[in-house]
Chimera marker file (.cmm) of the C-alpha trace (Angstrom):
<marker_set name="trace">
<marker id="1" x="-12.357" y="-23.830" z="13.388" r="1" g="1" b="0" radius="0.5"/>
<marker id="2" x="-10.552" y="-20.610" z="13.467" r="1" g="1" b="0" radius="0.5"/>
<marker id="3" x="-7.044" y="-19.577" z="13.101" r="1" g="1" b="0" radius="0.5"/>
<marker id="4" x="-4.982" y="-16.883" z="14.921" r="1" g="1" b="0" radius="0.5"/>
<marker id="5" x="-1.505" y="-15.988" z="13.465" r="1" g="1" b="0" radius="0.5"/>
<marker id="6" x="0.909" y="-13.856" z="15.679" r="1" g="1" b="0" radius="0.5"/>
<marker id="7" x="2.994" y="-11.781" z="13.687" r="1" g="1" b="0" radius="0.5"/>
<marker id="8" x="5.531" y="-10.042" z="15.644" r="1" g="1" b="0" radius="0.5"/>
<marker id="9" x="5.103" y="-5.984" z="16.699" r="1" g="1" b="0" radius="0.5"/>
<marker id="10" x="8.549" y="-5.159" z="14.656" r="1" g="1" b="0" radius="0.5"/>
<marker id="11" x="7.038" y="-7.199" z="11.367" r="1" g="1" b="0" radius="0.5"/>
<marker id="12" x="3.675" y="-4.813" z="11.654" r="1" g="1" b="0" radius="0.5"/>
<marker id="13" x="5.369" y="-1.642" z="12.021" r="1" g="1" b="0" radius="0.5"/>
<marker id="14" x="7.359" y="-2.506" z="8.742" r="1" g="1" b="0" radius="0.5"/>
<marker id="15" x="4.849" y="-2.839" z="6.634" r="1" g="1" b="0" radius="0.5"/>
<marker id="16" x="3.949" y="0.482" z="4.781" r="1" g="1" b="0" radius="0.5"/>
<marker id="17" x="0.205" y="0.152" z="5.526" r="1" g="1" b="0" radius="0.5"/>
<marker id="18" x="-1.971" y="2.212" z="6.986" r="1" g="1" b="0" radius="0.5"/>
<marker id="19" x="-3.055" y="0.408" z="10.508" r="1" g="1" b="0" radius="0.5"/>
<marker id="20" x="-6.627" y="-0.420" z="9.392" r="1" g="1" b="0" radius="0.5"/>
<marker id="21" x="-5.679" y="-1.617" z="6.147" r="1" g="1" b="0" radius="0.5"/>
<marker id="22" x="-3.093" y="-4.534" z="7.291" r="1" g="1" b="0" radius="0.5"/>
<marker id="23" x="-5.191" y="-7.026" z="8.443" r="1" g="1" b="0" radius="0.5"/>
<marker id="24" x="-6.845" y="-7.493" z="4.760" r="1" g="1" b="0" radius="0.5"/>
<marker id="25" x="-4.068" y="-6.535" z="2.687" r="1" g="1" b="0" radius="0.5"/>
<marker id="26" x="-2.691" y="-9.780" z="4.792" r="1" g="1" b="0" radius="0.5"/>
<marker id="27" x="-5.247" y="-12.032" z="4.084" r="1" g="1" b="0" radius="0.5"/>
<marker id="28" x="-5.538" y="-10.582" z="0.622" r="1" g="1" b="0" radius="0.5"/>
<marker id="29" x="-1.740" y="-11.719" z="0.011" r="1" g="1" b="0" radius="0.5"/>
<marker id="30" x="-2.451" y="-15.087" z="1.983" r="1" g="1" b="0" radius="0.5"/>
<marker id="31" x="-5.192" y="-15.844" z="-0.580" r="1" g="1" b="0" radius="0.5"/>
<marker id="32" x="-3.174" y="-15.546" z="-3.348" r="1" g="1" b="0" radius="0.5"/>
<marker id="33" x="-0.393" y="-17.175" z="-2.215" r="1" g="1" b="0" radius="0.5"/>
<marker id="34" x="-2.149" y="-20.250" z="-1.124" r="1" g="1" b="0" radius="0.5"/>
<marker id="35" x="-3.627" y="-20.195" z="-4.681" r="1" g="1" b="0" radius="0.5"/>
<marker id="36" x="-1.014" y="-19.754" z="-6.465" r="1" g="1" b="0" radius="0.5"/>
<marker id="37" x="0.562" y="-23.152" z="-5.006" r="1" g="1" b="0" radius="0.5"/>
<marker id="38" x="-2.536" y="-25.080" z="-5.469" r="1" g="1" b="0" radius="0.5"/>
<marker id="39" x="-3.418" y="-25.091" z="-1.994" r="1" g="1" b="0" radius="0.5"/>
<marker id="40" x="-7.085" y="-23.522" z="-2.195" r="1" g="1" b="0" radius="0.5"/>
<marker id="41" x="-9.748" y="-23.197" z="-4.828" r="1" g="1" b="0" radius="0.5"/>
<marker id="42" x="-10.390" y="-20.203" z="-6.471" r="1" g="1" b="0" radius="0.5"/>
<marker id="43" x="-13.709" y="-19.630" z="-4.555" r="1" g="1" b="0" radius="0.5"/>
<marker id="44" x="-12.245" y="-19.906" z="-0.706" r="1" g="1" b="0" radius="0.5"/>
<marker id="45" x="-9.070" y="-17.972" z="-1.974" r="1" g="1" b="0" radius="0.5"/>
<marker id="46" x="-11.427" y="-15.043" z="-2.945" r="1" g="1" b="0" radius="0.5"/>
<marker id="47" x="-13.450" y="-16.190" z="0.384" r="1" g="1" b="0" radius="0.5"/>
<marker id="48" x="-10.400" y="-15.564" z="1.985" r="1" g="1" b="0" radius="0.5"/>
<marker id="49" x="-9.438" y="-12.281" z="0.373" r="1" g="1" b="0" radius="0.5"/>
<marker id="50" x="-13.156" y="-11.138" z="1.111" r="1" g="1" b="0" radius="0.5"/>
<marker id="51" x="-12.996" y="-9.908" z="-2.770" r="1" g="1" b="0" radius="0.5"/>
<marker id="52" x="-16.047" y="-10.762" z="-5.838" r="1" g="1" b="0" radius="0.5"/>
<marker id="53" x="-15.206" y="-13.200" z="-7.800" r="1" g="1" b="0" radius="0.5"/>
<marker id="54" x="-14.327" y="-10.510" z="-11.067" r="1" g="1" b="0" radius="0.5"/>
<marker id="55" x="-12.486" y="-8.569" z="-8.356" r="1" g="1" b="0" radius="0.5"/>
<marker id="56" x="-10.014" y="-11.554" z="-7.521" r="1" g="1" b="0" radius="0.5"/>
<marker id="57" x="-10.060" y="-12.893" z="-10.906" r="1" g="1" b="0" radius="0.5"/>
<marker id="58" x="-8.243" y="-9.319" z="-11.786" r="1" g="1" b="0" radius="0.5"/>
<marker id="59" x="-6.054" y="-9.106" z="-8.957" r="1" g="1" b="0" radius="0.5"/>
<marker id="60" x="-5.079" y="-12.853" z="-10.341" r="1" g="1" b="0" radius="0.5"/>
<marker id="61" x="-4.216" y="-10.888" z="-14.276" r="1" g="1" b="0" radius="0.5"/>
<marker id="62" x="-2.490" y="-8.605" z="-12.478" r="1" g="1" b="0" radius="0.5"/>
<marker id="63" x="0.186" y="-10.420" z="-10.232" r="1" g="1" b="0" radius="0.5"/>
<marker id="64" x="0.605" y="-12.734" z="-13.322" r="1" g="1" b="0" radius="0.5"/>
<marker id="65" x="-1.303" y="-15.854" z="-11.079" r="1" g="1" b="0" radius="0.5"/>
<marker id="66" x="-2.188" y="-18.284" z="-13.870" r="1" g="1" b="0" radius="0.5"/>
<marker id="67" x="-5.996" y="-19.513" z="-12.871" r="1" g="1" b="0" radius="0.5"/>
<marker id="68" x="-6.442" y="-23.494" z="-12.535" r="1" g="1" b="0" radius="0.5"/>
<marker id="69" x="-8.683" y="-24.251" z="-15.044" r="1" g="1" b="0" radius="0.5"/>
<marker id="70" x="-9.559" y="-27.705" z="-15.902" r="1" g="1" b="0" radius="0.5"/>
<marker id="71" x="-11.200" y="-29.825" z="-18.270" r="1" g="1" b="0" radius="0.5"/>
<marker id="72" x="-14.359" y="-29.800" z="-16.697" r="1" g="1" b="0" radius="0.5"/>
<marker id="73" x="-14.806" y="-25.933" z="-15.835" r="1" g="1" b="0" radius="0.5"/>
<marker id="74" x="-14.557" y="-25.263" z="-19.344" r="1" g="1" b="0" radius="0.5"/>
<marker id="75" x="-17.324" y="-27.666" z="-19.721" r="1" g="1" b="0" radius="0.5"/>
<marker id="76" x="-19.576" y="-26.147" z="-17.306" r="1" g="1" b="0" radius="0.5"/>
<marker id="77" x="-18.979" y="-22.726" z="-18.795" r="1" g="1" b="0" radius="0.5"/>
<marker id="78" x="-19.510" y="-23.382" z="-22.227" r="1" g="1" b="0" radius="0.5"/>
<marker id="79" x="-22.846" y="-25.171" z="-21.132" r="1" g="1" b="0" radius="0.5"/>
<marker id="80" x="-23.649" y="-21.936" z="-19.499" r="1" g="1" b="0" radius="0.5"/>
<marker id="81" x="-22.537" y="-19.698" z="-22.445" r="1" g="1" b="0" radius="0.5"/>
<marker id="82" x="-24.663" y="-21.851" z="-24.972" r="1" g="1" b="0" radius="0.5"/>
<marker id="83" x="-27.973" y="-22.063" z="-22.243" r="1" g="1" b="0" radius="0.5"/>
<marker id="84" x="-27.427" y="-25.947" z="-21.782" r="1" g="1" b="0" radius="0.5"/>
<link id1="1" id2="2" r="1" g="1" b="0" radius="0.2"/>
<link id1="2" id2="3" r="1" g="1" b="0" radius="0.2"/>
<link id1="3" id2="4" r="1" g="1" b="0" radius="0.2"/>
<link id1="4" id2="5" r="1" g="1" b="0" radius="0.2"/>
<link id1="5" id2="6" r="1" g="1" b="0" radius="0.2"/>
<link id1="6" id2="7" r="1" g="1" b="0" radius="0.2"/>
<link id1="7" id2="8" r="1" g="1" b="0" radius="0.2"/>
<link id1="8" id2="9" r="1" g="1" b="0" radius="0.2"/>
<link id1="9" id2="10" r="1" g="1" b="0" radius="0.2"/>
<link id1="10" id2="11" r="1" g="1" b="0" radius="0.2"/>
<link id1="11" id2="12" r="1" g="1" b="0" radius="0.2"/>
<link id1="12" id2="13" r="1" g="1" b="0" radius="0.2"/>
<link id1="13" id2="14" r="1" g="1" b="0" radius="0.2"/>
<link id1="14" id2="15" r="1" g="1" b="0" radius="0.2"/>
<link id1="15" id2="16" r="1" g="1" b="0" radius="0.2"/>
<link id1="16" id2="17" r="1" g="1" b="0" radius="0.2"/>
<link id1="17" id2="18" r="1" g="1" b="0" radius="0.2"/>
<link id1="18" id2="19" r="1" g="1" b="0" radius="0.2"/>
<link id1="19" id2="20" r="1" g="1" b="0" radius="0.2"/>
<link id1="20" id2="21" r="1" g="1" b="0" radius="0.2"/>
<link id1="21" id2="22" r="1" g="1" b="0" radius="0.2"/>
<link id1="22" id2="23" r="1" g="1" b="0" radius="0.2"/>
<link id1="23" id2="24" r="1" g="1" b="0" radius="0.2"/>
<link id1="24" id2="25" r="1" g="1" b="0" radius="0.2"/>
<link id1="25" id2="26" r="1" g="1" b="0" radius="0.2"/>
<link id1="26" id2="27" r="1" g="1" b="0" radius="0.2"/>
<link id1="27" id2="28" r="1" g="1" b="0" radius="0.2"/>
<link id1="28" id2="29" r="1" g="1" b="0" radius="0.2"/>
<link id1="29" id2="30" r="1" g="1" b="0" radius="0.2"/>
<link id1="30" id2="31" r="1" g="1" b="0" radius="0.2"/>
<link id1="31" id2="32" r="1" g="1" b="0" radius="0.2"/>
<link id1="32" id2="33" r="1" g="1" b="0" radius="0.2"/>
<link id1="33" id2="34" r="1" g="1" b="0" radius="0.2"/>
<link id1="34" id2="35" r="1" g="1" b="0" radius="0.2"/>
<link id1="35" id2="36" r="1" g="1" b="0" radius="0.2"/>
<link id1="36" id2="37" r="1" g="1" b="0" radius="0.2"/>
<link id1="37" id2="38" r="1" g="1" b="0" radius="0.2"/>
<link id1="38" id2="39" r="1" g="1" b="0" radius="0.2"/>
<link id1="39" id2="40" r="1" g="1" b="0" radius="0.2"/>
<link id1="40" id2="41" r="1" g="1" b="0" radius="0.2"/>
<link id1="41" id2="42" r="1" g="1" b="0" radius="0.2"/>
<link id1="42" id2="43" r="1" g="1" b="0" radius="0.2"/>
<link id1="43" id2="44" r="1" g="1" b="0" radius="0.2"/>
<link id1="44" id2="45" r="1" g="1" b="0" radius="0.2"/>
<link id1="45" id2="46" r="1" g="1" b="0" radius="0.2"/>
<link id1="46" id2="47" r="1" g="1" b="0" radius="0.2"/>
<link id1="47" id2="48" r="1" g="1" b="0" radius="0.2"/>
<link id1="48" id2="49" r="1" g="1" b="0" radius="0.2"/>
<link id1="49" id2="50" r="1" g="1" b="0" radius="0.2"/>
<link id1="50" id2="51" r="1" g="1" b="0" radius="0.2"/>
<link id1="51" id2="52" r="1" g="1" b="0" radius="0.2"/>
<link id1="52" id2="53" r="1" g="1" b="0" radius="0.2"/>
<link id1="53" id2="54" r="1" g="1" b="0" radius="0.2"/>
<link id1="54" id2="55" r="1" g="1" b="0" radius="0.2"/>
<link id1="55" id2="56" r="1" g="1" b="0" radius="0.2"/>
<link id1="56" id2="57" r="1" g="1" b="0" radius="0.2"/>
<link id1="57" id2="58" r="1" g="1" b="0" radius="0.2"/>
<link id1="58" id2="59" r="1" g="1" b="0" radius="0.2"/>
<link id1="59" id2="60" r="1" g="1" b="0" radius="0.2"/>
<link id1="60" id2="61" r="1" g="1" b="0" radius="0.2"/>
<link id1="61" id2="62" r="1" g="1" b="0" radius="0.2"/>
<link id1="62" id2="63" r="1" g="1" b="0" radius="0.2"/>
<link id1="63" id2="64" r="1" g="1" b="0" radius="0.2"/>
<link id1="64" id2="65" r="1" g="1" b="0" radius="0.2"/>
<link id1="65" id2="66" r="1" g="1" b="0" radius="0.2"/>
<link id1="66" id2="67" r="1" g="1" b="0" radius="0.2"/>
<link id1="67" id2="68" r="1" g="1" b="0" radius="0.2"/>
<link id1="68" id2="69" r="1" g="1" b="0" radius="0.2"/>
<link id1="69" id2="70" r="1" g="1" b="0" radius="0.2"/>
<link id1="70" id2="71" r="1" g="1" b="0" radius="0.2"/>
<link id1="71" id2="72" r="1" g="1" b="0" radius="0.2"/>
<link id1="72" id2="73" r="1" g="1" b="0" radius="0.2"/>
<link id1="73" id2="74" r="1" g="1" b="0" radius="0.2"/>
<link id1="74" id2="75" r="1" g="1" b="0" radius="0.2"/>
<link id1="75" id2="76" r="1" g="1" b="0" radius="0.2"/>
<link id1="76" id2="77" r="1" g="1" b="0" radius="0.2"/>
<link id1="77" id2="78" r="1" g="1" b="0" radius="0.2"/>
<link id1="78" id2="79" r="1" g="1" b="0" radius="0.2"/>
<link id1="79" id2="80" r="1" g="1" b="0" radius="0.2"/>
<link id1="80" id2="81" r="1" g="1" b="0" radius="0.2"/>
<link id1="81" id2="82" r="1" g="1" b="0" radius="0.2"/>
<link id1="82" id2="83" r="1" g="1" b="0" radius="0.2"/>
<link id1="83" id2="84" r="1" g="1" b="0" radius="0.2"/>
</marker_set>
């Protein structure tokens, strides 16, 4: 399944982008919204935003985007840390 958003001609030529940057600064802000509310994972945000996942994870630091990190993440990591 794919989605197509219309966003009016008057809304694209406001935004202070050049042309062939819009489409993925858009998605790039879409990803982090839906993130920010809970609404995707961390890994299909970053899908989303086409970014790394150290490249996201900044972009996170820097708009002050608290990551959702639960019990059982920190488990996994600290298994991975200690070679478990």
């Amino acid at each position: 399944m794919s989605v197509q958003l219309s966003i009016p001609d008057s809304v694209i030529a406001a935004i202070r982008l050049p042309e062939k940057r819009i489409e993925q600064e858009l998605l790039v802000e879409l990803a982090l919204a839906l993130y920010s509310q809970e609404l995707l994972s961390f890994g299909k945000a970053r899908e989303l935003a086409a970014m790394g996942i150290y490249e996201f994870g900044k972009l996170l630091g820097e708009r002050g985007i608290n990551r959702h990190y639960v019990l059982a993440e920190l488990e996994d990591d600290l298994d991975y840390a200690s070679g478990q």
